[in-house]
N, C-alpha and C positions, 0 to 999 in steps of 0.2 A: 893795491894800486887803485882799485874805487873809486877807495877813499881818499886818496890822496886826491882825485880827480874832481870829485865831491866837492872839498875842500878847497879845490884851485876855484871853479867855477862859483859856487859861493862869496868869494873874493870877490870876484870879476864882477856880479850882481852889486855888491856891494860896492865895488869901486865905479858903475855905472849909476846908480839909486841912490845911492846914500849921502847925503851932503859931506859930511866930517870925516866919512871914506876918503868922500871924492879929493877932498882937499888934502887929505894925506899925502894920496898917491898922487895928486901935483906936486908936492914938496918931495917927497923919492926921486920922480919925473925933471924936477929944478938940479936935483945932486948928479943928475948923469945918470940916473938906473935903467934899464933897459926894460922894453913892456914886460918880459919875464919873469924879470926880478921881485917887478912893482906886482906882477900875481901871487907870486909865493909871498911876498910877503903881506897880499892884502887876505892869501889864502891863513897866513897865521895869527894874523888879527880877526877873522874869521871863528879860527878857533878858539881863542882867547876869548870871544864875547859866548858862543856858546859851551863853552866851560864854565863861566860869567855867570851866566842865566842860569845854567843848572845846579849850580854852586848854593848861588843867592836866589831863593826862589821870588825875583823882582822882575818887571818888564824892561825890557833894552830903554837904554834911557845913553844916547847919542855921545851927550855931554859927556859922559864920565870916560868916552875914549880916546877926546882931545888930544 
């Protein structure tokens, strides 16, 4: 549950800060998503990048999550 928590809030950082975040979760926010939705799913793009990083040991690099 933390982590799930973790991971929500993460999201929310990111859909607040992050440029190509933000623009995401405008484009969810344009289909009708609801502010919930658009946190799980900026909390799974979240994970995806830090999965990303650990993966590939490279610096976050914006573009590639257009």
């Amino acid at each position: 549950m933390a982590l799930r928590r973790a991971l929500v809030d993460l999201g929310v950082g990111l859909w607040l800060c992050d440029a190509s975040s933000r623009m995401y979760a405008v484009s969810l926010k344009a289909r009708g998503k609801k502010g919930g939705v658009i946190a799980c799913a900026m909390a799974h793009r979240a994970a995806r990048i830090a999965y990303a990083m650990v993966r590939d040991p490279a610096p976050y690099n914006p573009t590639r999550w257009q």
